[in-house]
C-alpha positions as CSV (number, residue, x, y, z in Angstrom):
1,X,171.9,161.5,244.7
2,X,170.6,164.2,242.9
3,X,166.6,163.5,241.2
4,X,166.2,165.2,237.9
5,X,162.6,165.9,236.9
6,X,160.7,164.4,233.8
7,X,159.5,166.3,231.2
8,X,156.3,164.3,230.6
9,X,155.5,165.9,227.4
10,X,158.8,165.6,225.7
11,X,158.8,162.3,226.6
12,X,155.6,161.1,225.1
13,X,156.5,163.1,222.0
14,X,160.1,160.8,221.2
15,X,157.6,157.7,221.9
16,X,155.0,158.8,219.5
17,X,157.8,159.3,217.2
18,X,159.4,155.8,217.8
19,X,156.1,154.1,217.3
20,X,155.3,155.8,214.0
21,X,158.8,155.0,213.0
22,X,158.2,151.3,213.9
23,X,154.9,150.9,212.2
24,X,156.2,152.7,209.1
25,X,158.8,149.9,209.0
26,X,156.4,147.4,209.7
27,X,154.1,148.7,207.3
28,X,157.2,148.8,204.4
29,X,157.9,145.2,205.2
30,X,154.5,144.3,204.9
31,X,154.2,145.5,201.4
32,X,157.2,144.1,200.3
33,X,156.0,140.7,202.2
34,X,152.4,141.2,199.9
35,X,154.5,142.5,196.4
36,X,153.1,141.3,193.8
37,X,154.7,137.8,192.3
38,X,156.9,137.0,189.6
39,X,155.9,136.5,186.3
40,X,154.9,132.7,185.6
41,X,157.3,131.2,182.8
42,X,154.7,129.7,180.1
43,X,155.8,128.1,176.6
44,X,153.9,130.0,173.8
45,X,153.4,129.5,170.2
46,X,152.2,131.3,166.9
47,X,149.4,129.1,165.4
48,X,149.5,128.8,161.8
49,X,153.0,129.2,161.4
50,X,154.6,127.1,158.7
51,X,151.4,124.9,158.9
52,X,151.6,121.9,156.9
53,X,148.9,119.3,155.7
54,X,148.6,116.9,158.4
55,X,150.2,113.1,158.2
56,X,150.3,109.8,159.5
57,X,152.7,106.9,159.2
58,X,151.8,103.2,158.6
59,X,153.5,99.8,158.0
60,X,152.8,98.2,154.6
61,X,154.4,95.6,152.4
62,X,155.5,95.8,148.7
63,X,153.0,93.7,146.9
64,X,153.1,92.9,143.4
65,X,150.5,94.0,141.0
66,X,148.9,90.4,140.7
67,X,149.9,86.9,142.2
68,X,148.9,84.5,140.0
69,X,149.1,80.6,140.0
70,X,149.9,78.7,136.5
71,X,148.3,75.2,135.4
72,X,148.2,73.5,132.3
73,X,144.8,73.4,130.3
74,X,145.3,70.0,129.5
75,X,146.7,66.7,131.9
76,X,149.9,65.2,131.4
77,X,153.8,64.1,132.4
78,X,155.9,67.1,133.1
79,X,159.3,67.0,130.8
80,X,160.3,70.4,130.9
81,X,160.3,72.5,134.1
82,X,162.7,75.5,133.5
83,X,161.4,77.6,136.1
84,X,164.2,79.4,138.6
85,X,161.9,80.5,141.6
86,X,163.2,84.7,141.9
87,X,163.8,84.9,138.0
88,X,162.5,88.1,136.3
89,X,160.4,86.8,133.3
90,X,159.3,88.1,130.1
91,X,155.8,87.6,128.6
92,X,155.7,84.8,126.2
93,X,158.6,82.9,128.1
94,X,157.9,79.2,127.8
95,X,158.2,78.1,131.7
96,X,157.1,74.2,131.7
97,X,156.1,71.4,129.1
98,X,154.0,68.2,129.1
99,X,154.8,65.2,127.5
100,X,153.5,65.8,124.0
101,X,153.5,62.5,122.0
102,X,149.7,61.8,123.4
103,X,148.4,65.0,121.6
104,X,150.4,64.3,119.1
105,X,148.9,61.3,118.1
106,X,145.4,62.6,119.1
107,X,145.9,65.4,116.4
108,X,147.2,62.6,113.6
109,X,144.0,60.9,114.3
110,X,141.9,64.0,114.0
111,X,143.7,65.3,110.5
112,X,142.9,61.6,109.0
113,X,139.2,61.7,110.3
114,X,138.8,65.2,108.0
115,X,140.3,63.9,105.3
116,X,137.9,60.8,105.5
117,X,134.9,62.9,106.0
118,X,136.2,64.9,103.5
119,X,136.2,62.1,101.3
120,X,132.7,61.1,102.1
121,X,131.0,63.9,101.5
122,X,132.7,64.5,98.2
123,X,130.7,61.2,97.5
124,X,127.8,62.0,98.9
125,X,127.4,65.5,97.2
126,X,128.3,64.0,94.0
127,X,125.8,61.4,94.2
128,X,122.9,64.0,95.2
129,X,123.9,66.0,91.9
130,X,123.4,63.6,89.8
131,X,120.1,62.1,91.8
132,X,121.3,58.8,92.8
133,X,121.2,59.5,95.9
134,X,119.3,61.6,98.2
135,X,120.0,65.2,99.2
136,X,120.1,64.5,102.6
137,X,122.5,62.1,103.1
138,X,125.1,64.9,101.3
139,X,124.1,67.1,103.9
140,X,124.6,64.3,106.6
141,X,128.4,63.8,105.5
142,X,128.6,67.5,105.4
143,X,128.0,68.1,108.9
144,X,130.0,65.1,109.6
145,X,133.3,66.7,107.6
146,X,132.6,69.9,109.8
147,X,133.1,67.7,113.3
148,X,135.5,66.5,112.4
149,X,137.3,69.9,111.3
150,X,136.1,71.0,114.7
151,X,138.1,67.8,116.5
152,X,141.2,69.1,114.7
153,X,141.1,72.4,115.8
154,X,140.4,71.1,119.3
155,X,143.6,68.2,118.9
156,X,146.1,71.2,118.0
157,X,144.7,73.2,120.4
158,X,145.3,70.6,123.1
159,X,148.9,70.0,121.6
160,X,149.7,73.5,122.2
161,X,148.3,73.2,125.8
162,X,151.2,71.0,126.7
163,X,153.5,74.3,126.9
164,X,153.0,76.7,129.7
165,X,153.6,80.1,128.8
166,X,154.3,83.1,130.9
167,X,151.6,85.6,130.1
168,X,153.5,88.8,131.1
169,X,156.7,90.3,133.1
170,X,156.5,88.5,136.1
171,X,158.8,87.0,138.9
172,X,158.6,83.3,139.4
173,X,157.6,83.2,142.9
174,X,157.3,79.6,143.8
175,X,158.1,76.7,141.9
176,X,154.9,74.3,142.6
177,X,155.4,70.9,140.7
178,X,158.8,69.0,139.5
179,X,159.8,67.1,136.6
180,X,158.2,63.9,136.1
181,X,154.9,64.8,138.2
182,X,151.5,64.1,136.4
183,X,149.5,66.7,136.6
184,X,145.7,67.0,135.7
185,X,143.8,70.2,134.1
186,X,144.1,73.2,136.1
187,X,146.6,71.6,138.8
188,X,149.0,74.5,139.8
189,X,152.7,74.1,138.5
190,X,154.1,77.8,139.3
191,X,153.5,81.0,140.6
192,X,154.2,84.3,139.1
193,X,153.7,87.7,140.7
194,X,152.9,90.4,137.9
195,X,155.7,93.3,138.1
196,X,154.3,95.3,135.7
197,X,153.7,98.0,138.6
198,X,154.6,97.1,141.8
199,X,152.4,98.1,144.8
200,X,152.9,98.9,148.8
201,X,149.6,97.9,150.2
202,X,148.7,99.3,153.9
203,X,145.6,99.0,156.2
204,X,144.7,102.1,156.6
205,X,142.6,102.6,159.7
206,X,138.3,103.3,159.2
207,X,138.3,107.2,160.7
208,X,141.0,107.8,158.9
209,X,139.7,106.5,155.6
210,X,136.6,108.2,156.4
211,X,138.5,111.8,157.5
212,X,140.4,112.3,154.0
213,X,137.1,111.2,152.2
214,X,139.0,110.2,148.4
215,X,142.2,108.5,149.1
216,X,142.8,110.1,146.0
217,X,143.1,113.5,147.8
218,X,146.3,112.7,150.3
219,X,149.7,112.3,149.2
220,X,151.5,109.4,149.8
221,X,155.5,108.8,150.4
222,X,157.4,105.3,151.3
223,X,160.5,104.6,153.2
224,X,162.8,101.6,152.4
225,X,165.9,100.4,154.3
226,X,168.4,100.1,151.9
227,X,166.7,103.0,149.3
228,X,168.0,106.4,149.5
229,X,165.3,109.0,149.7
230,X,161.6,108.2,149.9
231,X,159.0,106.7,147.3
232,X,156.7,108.4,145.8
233,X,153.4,106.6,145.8
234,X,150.7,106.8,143.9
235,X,146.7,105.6,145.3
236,X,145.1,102.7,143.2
237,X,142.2,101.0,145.1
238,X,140.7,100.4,148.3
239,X,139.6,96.9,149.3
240,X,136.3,97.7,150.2
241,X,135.9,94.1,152.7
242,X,137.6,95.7,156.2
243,X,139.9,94.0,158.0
244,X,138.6,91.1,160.8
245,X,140.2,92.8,163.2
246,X,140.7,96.7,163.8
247,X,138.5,97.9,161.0
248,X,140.8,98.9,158.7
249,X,140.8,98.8,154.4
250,X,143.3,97.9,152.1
251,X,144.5,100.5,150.3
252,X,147.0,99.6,147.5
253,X,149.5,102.1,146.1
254,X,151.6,101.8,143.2
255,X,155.3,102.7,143.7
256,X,156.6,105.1,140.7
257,X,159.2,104.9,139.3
258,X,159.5,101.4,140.5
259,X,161.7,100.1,137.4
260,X,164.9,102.3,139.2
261,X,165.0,100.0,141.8
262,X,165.2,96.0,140.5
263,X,165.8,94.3,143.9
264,X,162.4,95.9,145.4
265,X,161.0,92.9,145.7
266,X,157.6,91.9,147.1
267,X,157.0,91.1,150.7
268,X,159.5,94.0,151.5
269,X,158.3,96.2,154.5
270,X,158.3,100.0,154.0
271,X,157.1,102.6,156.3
272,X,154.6,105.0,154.3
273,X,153.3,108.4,155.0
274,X,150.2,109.6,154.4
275,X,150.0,113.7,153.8
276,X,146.5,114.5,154.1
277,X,144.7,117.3,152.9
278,X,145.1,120.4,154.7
279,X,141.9,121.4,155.9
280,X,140.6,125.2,155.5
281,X,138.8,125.5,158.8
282,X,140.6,127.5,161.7
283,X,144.1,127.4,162.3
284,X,145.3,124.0,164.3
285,X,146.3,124.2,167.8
286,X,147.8,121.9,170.0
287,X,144.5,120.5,172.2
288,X,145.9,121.1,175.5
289,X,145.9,125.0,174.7
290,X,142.3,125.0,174.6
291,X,140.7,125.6,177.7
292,X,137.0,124.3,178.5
293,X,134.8,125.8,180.7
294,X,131.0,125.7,181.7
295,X,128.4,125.4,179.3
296,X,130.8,124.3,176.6
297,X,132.6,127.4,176.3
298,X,136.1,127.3,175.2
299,X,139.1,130.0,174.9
300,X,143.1,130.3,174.6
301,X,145.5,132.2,176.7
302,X,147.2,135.1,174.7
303,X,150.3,136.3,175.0
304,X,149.8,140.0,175.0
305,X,152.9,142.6,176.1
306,X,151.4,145.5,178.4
307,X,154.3,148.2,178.8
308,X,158.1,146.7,179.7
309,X,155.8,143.1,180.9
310,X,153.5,140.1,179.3
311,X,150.1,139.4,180.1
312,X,147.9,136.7,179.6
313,X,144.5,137.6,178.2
314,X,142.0,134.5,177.5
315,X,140.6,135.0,174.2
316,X,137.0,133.3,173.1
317,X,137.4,130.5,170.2
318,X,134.9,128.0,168.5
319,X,136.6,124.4,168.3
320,X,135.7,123.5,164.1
321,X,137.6,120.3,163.9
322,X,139.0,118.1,167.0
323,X,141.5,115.7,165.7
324,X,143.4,113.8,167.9
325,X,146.2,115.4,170.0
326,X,145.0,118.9,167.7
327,X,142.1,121.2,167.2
328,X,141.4,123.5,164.7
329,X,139.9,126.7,166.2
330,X,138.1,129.5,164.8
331,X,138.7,133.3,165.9
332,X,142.2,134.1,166.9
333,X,143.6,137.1,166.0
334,X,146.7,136.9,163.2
335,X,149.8,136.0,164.2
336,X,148.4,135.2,167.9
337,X,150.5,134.4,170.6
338,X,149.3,132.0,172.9
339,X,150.2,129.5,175.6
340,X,150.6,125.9,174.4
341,X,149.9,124.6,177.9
342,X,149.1,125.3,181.1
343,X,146.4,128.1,180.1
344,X,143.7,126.8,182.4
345,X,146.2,127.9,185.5
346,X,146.3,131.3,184.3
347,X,143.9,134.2,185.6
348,X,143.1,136.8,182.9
349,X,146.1,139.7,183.0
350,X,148.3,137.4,185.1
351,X,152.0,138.3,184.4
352,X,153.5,135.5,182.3
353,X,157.5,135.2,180.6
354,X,158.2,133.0,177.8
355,X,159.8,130.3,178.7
356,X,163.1,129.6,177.4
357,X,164.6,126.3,177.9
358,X,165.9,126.5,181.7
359,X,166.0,130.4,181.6
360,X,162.4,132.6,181.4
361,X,162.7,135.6,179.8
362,X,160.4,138.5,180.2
363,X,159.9,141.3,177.4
């Protein structure tokens, strides 16, 4: 067996080689290992766009404009009761009657006590005249002739009391007495409810009431099953007692147009919708793209592109009007483009994509 010698130096020179080639492998699969990572999907959003007045939604009830219980003036049998409870009536309609023929004799009496003391003091003055009798005994049956006119009036007054009249457009509600009841002064017989404007009254909630300021400055819409298309509405008053429970007012709105629809009746719900005055402070954001850090400082995450990628850039704002689930900032840029959520996560110039449904696209 034949022993060839080593060349020692070429030797060491393939090893150096092979270890430089190894580490310069190593070295490329470390730096793909450390690459920097993908660009986070965000969902982003242009403040101010197609920004409408806030609104809220309530629960009310069709109210009429006044619910008002009838009585005679006067006691008395009831013989006339034409009163059909859900009956639209007109003003002046004649809805009950009380036996008359007491205040018909009471005013018979009354006429022939006038004519007597009309009689009397006749006398009396003509006596005085002529001094056969004194002057004050004329004026005596002269004040007696005038109480007695003042019984009549009060008689046929009384006599016209037996009817009960509707005083304007109404719906009979509720039909209270019945035929043959005897009823004193100021009992109840029916109910009417006053449709000369119909109303939807809500209870509308004390920081909301004290947020728009003058009801009078929101805009007010009604939904009806059964009514194509919504209501307008129109503000009347605030009850200014608040409710026992919730703190909440009263606020009564008058339906226009009402007249279109004849089977809106009251004690129907309806859904309403308050529009409220769009407020010229800042642009409204969603409140989980504001991010809050130390000493009460607040920014956004923009959406800004940097060559063929996206970055996120946090961008200073002053919160002007918190507001629920939104915030109205001051100082972003027009047409900003920031992240709607998520921004706290994000490190200034991180590489972001807009997110897309299920599929991120980057720009």
């Amino acid at each position: 067996m034949q022993n060839h010698p080593v060349d020692f130096k070429r030797f060491l020179a393939m090893s150096l080689t092979a270890l430089s080639l190894l580490t310069s492998s190593a070295q490329v699969s470390n730096a793909q290992d450390v690459a920097a990572p993908p660009p986070v999907p965000v969902l982003t959003m242009r403040p101010g766009e197609d920004e409408q007045a806030p609104d809220r939604m309530f629960y009310g009830r069709v109210a009429a404009r006044a619910t008002v219980d009838l009585a005679f003036e006067v006691g008395g049998r009831i013989v006339t009761l034409d009163a059909v409870e859900g009956q639209r009536i007109a003003a002046g309609t004649v809805l009950a009657a009380l036996d008359p023929d007491p205040y018909e004799r009471a005013v018979a009496r009354a006429e022939l006590s006038l004519d007597q003391a009309e009689r009397a003091f006749r006398r009396a003055d003509t006596l005085a005249a002529r001094d056969a009798a004194s002057r004050a005994r004329a004026d005596d049956a002269e004040t007696a002739r005038d109480l007695a006119a003042v019984d009549l009036r009060e008689a046929r007054d009384a006599r016209s009391d037996t009817r009960l009249v509707a005083p304007f457009d109404a719906i009979l509600a509720k039909r209270i007495a019945s035929v043959g009841a005897l009823v004193s002064t100021g009992e109840p017989v029916v109910r009417l409810q006053d449709m000369s404007e119909l109303r939807i009254d809500v209870e509308l909630p004390e920081r909301l009431l004290g947020r728009i300021g003058d009801p009078q400055e929101a805009r007010f819409e009604a939904e009806i099953h059964g009514i194509d298309g919504p209501l307008d509405l129109a503000f009347r008053e605030v009850r200014t007692e608040t409710g026992e429970i919730g703190q909440s007012y009263t606020v009564s709105l008058a339906v226009e147009k009402a007249d279109m629809h004849p089977w809106l009746l009251p004690g129907r719900s309806a859904t309403v919708r308050a529009y409220l005055p769009k407020a010229e402070t800042g642009v409204a954001v969603p409140a989980t793209a504001v991010v809050t850090r130390g000493e009460g400082r607040h920014f956004v995450v923009a959406v800004e592109p940097d060559g063929d990628a996206l970055v996120a850039r946090h961008l200073p704002v002053e919160v002007a009007i918190p507001d629920g689930s939104t915030v109205r900032v001051e100082g972003l840029p027009a047409n900003a483009e920031i992240v709607a959520v998520g921004g706290h996560l994000l490190e200034d110039g991180a590489l972001v994509s807009r997110y897309d449904g299920l599929i991120a696209k980057a720009e």
